[in-house]
N, C-alpha and C positions, 0 to 999 in steps of 0.2 A: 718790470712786469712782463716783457718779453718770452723769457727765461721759464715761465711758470705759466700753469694751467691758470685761467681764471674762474674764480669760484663759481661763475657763471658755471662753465663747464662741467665742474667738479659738481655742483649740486646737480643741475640735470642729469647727469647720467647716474649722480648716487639714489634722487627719485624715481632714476629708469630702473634701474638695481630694485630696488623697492617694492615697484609696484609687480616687478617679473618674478621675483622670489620671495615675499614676506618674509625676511628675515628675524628669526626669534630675538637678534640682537641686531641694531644700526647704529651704524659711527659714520656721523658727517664731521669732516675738519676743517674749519676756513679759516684761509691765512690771507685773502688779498687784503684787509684791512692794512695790514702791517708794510706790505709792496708799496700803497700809498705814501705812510707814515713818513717810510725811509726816504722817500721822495719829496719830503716835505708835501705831500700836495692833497691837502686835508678839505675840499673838494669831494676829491676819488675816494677819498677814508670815508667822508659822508653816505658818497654814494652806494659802498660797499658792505658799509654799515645798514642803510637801508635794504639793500637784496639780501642783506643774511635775514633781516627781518621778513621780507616777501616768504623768502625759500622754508622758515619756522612754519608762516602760515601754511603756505602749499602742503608741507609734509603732516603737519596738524589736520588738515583734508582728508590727508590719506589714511590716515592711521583711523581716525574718526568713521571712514567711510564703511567700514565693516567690523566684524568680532575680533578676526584674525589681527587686524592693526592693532587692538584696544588689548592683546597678549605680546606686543611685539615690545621690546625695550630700547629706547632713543639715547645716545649720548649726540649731542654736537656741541664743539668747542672750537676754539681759536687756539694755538701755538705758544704764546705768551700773553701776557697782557703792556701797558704803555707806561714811557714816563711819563711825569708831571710837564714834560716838554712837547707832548706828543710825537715826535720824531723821533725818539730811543727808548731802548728799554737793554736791562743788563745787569748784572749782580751791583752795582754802583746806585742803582736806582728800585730800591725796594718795592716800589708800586706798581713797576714791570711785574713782579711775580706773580697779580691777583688776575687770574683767567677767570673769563664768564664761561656756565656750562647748562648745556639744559640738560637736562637727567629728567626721564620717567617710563614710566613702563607700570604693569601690575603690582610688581613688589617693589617697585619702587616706592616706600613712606612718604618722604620729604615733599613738603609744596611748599612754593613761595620761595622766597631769600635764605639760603642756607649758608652759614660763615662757617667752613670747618676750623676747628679747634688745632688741628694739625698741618701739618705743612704738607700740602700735596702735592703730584707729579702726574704728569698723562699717562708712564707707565702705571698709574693706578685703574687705569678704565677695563685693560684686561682680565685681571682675576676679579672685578668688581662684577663685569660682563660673563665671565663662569661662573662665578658665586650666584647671579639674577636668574641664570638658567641651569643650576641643581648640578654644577660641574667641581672637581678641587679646583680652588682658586687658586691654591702654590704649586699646582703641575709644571708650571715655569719657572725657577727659582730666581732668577733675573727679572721677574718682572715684580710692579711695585705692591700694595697692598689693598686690601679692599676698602673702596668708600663707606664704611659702615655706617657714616650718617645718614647714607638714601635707604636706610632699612629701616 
């Protein structure tokens, strides 16, 4: 954990970010869950588990607090998801693959528990984030494909 910013960090400044620029599109990413995990020490996983939840609510404040949050579009997610062991995750271990994400914004459809049908990637958040705000989403050909379930 050393090594790496803690989400602590990472969120407060990406709320700083936030609140000084409304941005039409925001991606927050947290990984400390996972720094725990590797460490065996499901404690810290709890703990960090809980602040991604705090950090949801705070920014659900901000977005709420005026019109301009209520046009702005939210991705935040985590890096991977766990194994059934909690300590690993890896192509060995299918359950690693299922990431939690919040998704929403104005044109964002989807509420509640969405299970995509297909098999997703985080380079999906990109052209999904052009597509949300009226841009071509394959202007990058490297990057992955649009969420079309959140529409």
């Amino acid at each position: 954990l050393d090594s790496q910013r803690s989400d602590y960090e990472t969120a407060n400044a990406a709320l700083a970010y936030y609140e000084a620029e409304r941005p039409d599109v925001f991606y927050l990413g947290l990984g400390e869950t996972d720094e725990h995990a590797h460490f065996d020490n499901y404690a810290g996983y709890l703990a960090a588990l809980r602040h991604a939840d705090d950090v949801l609510g705070r920014l659900r404040g901000m977005l709420d607090r005026d019109e301009r949050g209520r046009r702005t579009h939210v991705f935040v997610t985590a890096d991977h998801g766990r194994a059934r062991d909690f300590k690993n995750h890896g192509g060995d271990m299918p359950e690693s693959a299922r990431v939690w994400m919040v998704a929403s914004g104005p044109r964002v459809a989807a509420r509640g528990f969405v299970r995509s049908k297909a098999t997703r990637h985080l380079a999906d958040l990109a052209p999904t984030a052009r597509a949300l705000i009226g841009l071509d989403p394959t202007q990058r050909p490297n990057d992955g494909v649009v969420l079309d379930e959140l529409f």
